[in-house]
C-alpha positions as CSV (number, residue, x, y, z in Angstrom):
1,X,39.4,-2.9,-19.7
2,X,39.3,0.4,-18.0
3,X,40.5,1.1,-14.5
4,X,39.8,3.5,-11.6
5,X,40.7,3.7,-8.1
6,X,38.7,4.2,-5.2
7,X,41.1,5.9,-2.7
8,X,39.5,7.0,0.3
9,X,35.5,7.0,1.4
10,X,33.3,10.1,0.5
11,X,33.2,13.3,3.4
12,X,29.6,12.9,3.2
13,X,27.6,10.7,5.4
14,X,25.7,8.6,3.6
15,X,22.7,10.3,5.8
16,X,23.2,13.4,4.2
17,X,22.4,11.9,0.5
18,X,19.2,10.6,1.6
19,X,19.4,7.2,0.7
20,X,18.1,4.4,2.7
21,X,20.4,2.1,4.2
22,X,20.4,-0.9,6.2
23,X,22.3,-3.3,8.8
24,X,24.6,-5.8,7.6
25,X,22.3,-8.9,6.0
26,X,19.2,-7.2,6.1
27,X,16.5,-8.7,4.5
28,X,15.4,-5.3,3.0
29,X,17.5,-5.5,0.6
30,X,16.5,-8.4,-2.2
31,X,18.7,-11.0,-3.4
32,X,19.2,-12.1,-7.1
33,X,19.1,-15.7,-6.9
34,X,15.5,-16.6,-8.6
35,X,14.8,-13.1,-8.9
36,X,16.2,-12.2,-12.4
37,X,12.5,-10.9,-13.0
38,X,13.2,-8.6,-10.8
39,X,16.2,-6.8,-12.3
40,X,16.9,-4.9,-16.1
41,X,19.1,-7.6,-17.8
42,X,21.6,-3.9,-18.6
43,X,24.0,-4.8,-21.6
44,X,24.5,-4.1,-24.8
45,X,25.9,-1.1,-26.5
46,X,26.7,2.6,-24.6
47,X,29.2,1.3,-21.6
48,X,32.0,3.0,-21.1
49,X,34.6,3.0,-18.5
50,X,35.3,6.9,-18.8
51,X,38.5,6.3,-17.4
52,X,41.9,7.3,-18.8
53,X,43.4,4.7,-20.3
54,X,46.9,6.0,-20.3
55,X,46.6,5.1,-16.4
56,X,47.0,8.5,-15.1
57,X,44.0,8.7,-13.2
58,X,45.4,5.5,-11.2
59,X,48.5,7.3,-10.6
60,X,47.1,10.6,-9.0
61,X,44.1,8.7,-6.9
62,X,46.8,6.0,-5.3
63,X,47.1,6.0,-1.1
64,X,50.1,7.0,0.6
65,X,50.0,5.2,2.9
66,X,51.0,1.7,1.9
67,X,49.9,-0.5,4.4
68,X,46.6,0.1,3.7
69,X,44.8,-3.3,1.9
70,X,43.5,-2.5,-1.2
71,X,41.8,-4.7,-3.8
72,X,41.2,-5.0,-7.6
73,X,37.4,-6.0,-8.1
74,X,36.0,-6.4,-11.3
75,X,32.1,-5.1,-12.1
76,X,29.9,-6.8,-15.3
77,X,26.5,-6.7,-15.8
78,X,23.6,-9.4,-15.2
79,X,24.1,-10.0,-19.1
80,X,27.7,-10.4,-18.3
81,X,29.2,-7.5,-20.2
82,X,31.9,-5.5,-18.3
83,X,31.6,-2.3,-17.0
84,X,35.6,-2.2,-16.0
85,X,38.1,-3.0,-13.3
86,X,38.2,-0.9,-10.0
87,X,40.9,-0.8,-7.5
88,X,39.5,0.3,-3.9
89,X,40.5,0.4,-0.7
90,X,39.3,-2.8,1.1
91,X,37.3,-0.8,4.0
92,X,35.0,0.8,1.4
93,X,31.6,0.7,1.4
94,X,29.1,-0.7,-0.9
95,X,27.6,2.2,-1.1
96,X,30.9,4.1,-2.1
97,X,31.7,2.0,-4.5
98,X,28.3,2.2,-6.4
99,X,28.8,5.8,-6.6
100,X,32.1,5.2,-8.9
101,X,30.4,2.6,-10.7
102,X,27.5,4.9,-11.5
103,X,29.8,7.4,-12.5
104,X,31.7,5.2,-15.0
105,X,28.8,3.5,-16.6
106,X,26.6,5.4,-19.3
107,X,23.9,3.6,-18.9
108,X,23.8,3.9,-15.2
109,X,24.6,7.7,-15.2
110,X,20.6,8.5,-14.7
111,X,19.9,6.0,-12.0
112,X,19.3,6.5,-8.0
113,X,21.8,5.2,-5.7
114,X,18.7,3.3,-4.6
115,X,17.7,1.7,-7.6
116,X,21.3,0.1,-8.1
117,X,22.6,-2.9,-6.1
118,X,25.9,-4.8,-6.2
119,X,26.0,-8.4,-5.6
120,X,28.3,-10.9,-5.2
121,X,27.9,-14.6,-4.6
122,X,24.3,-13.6,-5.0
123,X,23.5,-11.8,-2.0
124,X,23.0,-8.2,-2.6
125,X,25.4,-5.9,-0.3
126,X,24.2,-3.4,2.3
127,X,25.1,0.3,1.5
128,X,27.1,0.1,4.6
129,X,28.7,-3.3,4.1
130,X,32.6,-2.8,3.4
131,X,34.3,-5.2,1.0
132,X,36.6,-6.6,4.1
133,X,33.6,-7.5,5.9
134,X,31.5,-9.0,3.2
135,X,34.4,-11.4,2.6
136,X,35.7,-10.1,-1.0
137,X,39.0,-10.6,-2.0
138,X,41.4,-9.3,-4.9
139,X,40.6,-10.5,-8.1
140,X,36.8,-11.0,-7.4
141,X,33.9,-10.6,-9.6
142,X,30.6,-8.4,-8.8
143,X,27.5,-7.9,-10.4
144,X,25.4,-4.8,-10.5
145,X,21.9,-4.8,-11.1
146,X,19.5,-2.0,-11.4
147,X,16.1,-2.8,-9.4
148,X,12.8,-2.7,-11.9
149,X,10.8,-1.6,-9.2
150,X,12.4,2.1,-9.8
151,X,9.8,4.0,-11.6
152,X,5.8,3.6,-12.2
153,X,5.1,1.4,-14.6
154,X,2.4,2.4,-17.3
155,X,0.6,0.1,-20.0
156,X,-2.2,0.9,-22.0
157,X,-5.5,-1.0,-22.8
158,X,-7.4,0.3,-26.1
159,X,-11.2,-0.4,-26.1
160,X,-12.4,-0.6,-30.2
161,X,-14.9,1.0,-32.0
162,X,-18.3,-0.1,-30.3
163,X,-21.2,-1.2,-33.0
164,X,-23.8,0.1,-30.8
165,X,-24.0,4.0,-31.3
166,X,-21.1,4.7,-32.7
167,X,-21.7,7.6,-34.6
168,X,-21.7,7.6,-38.6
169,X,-18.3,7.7,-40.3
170,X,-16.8,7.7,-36.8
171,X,-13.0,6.5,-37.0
172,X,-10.8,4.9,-35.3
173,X,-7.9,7.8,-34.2
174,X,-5.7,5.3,-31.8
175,X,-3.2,3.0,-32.9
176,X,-1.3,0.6,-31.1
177,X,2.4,-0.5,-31.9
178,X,3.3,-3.2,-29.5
179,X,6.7,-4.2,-30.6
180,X,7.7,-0.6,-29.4
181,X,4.8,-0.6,-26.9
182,X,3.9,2.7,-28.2
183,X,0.3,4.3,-28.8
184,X,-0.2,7.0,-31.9
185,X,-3.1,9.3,-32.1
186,X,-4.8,11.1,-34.9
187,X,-7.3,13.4,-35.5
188,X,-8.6,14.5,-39.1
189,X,-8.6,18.2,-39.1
190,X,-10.5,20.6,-42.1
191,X,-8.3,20.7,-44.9
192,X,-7.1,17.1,-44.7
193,X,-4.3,17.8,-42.7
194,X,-3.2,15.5,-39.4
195,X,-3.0,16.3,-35.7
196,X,-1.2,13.0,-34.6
197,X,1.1,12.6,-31.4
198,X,3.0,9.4,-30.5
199,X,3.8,8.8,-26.8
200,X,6.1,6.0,-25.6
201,X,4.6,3.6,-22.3
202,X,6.1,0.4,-21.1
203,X,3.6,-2.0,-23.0
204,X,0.4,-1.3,-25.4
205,X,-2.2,-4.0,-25.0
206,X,-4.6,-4.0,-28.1
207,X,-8.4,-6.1,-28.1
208,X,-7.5,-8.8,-29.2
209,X,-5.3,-9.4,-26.0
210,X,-7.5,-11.5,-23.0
211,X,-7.8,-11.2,-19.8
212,X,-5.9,-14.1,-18.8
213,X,-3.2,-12.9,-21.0
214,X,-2.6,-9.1,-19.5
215,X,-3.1,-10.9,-15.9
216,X,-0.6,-13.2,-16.4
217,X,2.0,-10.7,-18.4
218,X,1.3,-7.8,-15.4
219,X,-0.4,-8.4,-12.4
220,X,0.8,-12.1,-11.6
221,X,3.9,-11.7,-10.2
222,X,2.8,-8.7,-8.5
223,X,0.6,-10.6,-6.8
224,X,3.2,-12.7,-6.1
225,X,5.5,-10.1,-4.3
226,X,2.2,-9.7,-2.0
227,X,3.8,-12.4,0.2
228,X,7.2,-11.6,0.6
229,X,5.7,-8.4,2.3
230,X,5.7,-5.8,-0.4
231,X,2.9,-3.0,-1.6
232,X,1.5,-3.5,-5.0
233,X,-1.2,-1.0,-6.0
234,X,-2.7,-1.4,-9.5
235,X,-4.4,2.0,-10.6
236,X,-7.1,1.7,-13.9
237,X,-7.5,5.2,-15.3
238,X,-9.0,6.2,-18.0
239,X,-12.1,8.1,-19.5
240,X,-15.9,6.6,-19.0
241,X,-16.8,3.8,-21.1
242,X,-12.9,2.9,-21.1
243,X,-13.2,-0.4,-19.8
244,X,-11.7,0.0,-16.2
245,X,-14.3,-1.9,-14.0
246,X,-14.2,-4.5,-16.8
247,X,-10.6,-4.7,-16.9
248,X,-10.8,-5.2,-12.6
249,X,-13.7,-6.8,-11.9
250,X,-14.9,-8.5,-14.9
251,X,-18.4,-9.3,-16.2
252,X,-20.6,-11.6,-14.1
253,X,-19.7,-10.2,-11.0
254,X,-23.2,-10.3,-9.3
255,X,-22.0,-13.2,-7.7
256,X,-24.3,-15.6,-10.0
257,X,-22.2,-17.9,-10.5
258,X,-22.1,-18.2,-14.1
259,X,-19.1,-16.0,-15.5
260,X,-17.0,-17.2,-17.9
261,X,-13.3,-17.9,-17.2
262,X,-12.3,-15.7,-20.4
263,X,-14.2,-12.8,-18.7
264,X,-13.1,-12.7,-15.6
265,X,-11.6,-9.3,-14.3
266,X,-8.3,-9.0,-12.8
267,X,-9.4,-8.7,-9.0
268,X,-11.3,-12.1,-9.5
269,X,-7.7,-13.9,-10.6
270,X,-5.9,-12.1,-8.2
271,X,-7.8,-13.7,-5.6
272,X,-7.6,-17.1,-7.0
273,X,-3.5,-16.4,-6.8
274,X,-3.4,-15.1,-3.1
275,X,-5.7,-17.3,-1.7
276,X,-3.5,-20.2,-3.6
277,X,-0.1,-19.0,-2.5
278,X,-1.1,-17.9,1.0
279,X,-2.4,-21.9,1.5
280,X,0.8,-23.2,0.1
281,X,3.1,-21.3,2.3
282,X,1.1,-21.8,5.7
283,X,1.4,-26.1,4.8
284,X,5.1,-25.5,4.0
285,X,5.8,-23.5,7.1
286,X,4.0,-25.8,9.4
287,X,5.7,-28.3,7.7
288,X,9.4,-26.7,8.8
289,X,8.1,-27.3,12.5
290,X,12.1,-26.7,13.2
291,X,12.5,-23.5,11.9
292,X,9.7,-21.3,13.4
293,X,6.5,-22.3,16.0
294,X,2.7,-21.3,15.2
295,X,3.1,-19.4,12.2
296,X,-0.1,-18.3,10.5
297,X,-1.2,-16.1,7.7
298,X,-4.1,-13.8,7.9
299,X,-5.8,-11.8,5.2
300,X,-8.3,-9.3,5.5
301,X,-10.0,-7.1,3.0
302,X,-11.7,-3.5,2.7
303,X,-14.1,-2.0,-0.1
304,X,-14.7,1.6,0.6
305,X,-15.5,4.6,-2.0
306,X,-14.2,8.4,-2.3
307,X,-16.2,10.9,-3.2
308,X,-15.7,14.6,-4.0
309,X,-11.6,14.4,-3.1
310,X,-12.2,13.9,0.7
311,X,-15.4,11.5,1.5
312,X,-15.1,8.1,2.3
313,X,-17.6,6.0,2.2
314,X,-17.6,2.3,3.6
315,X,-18.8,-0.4,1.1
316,X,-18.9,-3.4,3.3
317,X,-20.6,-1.0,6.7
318,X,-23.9,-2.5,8.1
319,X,-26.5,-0.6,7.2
320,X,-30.6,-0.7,8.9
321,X,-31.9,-1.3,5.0
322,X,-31.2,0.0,1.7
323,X,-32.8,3.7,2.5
324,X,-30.1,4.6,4.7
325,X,-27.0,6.5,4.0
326,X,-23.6,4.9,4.3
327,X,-21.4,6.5,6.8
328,X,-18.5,8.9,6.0
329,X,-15.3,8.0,7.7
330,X,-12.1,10.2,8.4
331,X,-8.5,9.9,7.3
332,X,-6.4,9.4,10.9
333,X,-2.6,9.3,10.9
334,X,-0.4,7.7,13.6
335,X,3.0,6.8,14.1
336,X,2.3,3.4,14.3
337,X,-0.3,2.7,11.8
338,X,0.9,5.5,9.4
339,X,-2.4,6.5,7.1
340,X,-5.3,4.9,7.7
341,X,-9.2,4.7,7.8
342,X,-10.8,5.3,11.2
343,X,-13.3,3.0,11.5
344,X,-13.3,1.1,8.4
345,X,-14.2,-2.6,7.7
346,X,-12.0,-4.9,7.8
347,X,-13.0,-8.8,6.8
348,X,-11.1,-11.4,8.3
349,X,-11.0,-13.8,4.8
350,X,-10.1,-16.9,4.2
351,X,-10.3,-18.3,0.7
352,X,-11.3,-17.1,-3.1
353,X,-15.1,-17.4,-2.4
354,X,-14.4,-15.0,0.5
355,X,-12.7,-12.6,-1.3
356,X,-14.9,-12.8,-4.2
357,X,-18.3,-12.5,-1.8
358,X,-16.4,-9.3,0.0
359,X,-16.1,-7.4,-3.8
360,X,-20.0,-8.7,-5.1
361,X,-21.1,-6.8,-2.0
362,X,-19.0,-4.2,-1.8
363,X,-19.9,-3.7,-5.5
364,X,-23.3,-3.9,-4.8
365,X,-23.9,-1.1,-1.9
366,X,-21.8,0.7,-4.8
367,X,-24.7,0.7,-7.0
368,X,-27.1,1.3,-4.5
369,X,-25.8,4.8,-3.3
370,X,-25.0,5.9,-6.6
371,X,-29.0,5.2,-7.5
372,X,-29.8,7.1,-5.0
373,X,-27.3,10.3,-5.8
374,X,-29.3,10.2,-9.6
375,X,-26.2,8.7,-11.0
376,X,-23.7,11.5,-10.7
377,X,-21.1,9.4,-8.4
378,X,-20.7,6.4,-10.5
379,X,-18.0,7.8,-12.3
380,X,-17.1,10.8,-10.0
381,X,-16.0,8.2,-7.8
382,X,-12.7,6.2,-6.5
383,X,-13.3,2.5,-5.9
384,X,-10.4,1.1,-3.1
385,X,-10.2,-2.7,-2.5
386,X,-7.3,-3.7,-0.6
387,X,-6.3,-7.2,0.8
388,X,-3.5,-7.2,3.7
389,X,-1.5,-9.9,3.8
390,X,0.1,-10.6,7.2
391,X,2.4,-13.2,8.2
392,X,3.4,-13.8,12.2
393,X,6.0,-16.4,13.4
394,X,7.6,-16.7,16.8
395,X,11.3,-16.0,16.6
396,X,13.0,-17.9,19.6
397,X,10.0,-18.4,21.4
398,X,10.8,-14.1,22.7
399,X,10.0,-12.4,19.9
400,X,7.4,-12.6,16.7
401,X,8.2,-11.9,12.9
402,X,5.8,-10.2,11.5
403,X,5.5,-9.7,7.2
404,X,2.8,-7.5,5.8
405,X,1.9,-7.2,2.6
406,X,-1.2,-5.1,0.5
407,X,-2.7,-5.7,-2.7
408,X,-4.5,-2.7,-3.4
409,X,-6.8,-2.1,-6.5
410,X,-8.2,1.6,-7.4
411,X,-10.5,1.9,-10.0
412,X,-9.6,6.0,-10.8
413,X,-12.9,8.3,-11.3
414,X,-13.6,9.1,-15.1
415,X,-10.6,11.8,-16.3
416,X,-12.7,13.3,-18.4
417,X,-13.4,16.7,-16.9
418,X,-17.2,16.3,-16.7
419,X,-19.2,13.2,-17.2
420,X,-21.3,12.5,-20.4
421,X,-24.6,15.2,-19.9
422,X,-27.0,11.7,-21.8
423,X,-25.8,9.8,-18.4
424,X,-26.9,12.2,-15.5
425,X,-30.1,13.5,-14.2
426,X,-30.5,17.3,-13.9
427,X,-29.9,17.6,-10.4
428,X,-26.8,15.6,-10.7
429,X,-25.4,17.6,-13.2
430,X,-25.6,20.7,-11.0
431,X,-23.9,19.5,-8.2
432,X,-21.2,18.2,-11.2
433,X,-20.9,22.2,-11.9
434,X,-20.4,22.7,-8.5
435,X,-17.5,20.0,-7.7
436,X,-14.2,19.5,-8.5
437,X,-12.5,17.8,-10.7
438,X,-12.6,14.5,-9.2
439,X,-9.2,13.7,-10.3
440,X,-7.1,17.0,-9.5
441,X,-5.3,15.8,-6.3
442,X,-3.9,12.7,-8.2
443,X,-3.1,14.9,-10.6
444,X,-1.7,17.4,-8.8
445,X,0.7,15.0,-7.2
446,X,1.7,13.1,-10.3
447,X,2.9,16.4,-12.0
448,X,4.9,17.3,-8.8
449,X,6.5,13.9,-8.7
450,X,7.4,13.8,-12.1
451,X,9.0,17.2,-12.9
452,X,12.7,17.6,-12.4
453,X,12.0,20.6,-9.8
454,X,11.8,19.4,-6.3
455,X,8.7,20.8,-4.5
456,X,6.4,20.0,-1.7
457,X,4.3,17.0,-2.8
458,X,0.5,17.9,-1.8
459,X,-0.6,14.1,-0.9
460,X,-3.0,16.1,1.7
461,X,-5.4,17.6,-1.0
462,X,-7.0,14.4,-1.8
463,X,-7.9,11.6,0.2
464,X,-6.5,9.1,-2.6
465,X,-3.1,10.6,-2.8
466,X,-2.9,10.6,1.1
467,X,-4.2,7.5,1.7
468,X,-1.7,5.9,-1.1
469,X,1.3,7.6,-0.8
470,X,3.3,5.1,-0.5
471,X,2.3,4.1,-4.1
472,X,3.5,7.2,-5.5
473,X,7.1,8.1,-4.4
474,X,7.2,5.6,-2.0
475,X,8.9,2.3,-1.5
476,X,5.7,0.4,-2.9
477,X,5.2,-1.2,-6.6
478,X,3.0,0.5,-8.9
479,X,1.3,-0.5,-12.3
480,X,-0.9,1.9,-13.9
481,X,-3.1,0.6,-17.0
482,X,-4.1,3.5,-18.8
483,X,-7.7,3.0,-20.6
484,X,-8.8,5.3,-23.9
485,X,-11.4,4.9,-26.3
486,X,-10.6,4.4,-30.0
487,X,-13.3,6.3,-31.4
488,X,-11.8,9.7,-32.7
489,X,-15.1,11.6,-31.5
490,X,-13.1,10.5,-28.0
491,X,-9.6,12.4,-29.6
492,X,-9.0,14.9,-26.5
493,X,-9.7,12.5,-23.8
494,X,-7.6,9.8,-25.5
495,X,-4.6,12.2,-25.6
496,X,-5.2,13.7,-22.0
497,X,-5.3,10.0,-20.5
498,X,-2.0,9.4,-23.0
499,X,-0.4,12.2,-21.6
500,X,-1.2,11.6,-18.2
501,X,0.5,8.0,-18.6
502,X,3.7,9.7,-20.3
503,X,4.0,11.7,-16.7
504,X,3.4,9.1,-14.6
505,X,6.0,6.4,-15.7
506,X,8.4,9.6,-15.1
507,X,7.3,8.9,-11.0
508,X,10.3,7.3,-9.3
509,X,9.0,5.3,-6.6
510,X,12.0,3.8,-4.1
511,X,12.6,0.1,-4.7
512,X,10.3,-1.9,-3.4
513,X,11.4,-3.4,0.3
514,X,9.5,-6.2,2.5
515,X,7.9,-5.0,5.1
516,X,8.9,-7.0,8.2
517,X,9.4,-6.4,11.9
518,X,10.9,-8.5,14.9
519,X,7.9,-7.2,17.7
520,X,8.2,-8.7,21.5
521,X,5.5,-11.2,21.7
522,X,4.1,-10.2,25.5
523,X,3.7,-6.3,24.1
524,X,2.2,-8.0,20.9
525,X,-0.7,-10.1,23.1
526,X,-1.5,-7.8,25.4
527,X,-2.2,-5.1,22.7
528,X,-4.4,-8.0,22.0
């Protein structure tokens, strides 16, 4: 077992590290009990204690002064495999004492101070909790967990070879190894020889796998999360003819009643979840009439498109008829509301066929404008749907708790740097030659996030990165599901979207933290 001594607290504030702390028993910071879903399961081989075992190092790093308390704690894993014996002063912080432990486990060495917690008795400790205060004792036992919620997730969704106009001896250049959940590409190049590139994601999902299946692997307990006040945004990128808006929204969307279960899109199940959850926790909190007066849930949803990086256009705005224009709405910011829409739509929803009404006709003004633009915007175009979750409950009959969570669903415009010329009228291939890439904000931002160089992060040069910066380096939870093609005509759009992926799960988003605040309740009503 190796040993090392915590002697005195760091010099440096923890302010001066940047890492977000909280009061003592915050409920910011998550526990572990029925969260093991939450947390890597770390063990295995590659710890190491890094300590000298001849017990010098103890030696040297002892107190003078000896009637200071001092402990001997003991750190293992989630799995239960040790990471080694540390004597520390008892008025240490949490926080200093995950610095030594991240120091003296390997595979720790490459983690945030953020993204690791310690628990004991299965509360998780505040960075500023000391061992004396949080009640441990010589000879006790803590865990240490690194939070999942660390870095972007990416998965990949493959669409096969289509039957209908696939060109003669077209091949199949993707191919999928989801044991590894990794995705190889080849291309045939004159001579016979090879161009093939392998590129590692978090999962690989090949046809055969349903729709049910990848919700319930991915998105469900995302959805989930929704409630206990966290961000979840689900991003579907790929190249047209992917299969994004079949992976969100499904086929029979029109709103005619007759889609198959097996078809439906992930934004359709989603629904069914939060609209199931959010019932079941307003009857158990009215049920716990002791512990909290009037509480109530509300959800409300917004559809709204982006056009040409800074346009937005409301999908659910009242419109005259069908001739008219929808109208474009600006990007506000406020110390209050943060980022946010001025003037946007917000439906006050209630169940499924609410949620499910709001996205048919949202997602049919969508195919009205884009008739009427000759086809150029359907996939030069970012489709937002977002559903806030808010919880309110009086606290004391003085104050009001209030939770709020967002599900948020993008459906990324085509990656490809210029839509298919078969799909778009003349005219709407000149204006294509005159825009930008409808991509190159999120872009922009991705490759800044994910380089080792800290830079200025330009969220301001697209209205998607501004609007959902909190998805990408900030404390929300992000999935990605990358969408290619497997015909090898489609070879450099495949590998751009792979590569894309490969950046992205190098983000490093904070761990993902409730949102909740304690508000006065007179301020609160007469704000209305």
């Amino acid at each position: 077992m190796s040993e090392s001594v915590l002697a005195e607290p760091s010099a440096h504030s923890v302010g001066a590290e940047g890492v977000r702390t909280g009061d003592e028993g915050s409920d910011a910071t998550p526990t572990v009990d029925g969260c093991d879903h939450r947390a890597h399961l770390l063990g295995g081989p590659g710890l190491r204690g890094d300590v000298d075992s001849s017990g010098d190092a103890v030696a040297e790093a002892e107190v003078e002064s000896s009637a200071e308390e001092h402990l001997r704690v003991s750190i293992v894993l989630l799995s239960g495999a040790e990471v080694g014996s540390f004597r520390v002063r008892a008025a240490s912080t949490a926080l200093e004492l995950k610095r030594l432990v991240i120091s003296r486990c390997a595979i720790l060495s490459a983690a945030a101070l953020q993204s690791v917690s310690l628990v004991w008795k299965e509360d998780a400790l505040s960075d500023t909790t000391t061992l004396h205060g949080a009640g441990v004792r010589d000879g006790d036992v803590l865990q240490v967990i690194r939070l999942a919620y660390n870095f972007v997730t990416a998965v990949v969704r493959c669409r096969p070879l289509l039957r209908d106009g696939q060109s003669p001896g077209d091949r199949s250049c993707v191919f999928l190894d989801e044991g590894r959940g990794s995705v190889r590409v080849d291309q045939m190049l004159d001579g016979g020889s090879v161009r093939s590139r392998e590129i590692q994601l978090d999962a690989v999902y090949s046809e055969q796998c349903s729709q049910e299946e990848f919700f319930n692997d991915r998105v469900l307990d995302m959805v989930d999360d929704v409630l206990r006040g966290v961000s979840v945004t689900i991003f579907a990128y790929g190249q047209t003819g992917s299969g994004r808006r079949h992976t969100i929204f499904g086929s029979g969307w029109r709103g005619d009643g007759d889609e198959a279960d097996s078809s439906r899109g992930l934004l359709p199940r989603a629904f069914e979840r939060l609209a199931a959850s959010v019932g079941a926790a307003q009857r158990a909190v009215v049920a716990d009439a002791a512990s909290c007066s009037e509480p109530s849930f509300t959800m409300r949803a917004s559809f709204f498109d982006i056009i040409q990086e800074h346009k937005v256009l409301d999908l659910l705005a009242s419109t005259p008829d069908e001739t008219s224009t929808l109208p474009q709405l600006k990007i506000r910011q406020s110390r209050n509301k943060g980022v946010f829409v001025e003037g946007l739509t917000a439906r006050i929803v209630t169940s499924e066929a609410d949620l499910r009404q709001v996205m048919c006709e949202g997602l049919h003004m969508h195919s009205t404008w884009v008739h009427k633009m000759g086809g150029v915007e359907t996939t030069r175009s970012h489709m937002l749907f977002t559903v806030i979750v808010e919880f309110r409950e009086k606290v004391d009959g003085v104050k009001i708790r209030v939770r709020t969570g967002s599900f948020q669903v993008v459906v990324v415009a085509a990656c490809e740097r210029a839509p298919k010329p078969n799909r778009l009228s003349p005219v709407a291939m000149s204006q294509v030659a005159m825009g930008p890439h409808p991509c190159a904000g999120l872009l922009r931002v991705v490759d800044v996030l994910s380089s080792t160089k800290k830079s200025f992060v330009p969220y301001r040069d697209s209205a998607l990165t501004h609007l959902l910066r909190d998805s990408l380096g900030g404390s929300g939870r992000t999935l990605f599901i990358i969408h290619c093609l497997a015909s090898e005509c489609c070879f450099d759009e495949t590998l751009s979207a792979l590569r894309f992926a490969e950046r992205v799960r190098k983000v490093q988003n904070e761990a993902a933290v409730p949102k909740e605040e304690l508000l006065d309740a007179e301020a609160l009503s007469d704000d209305g």
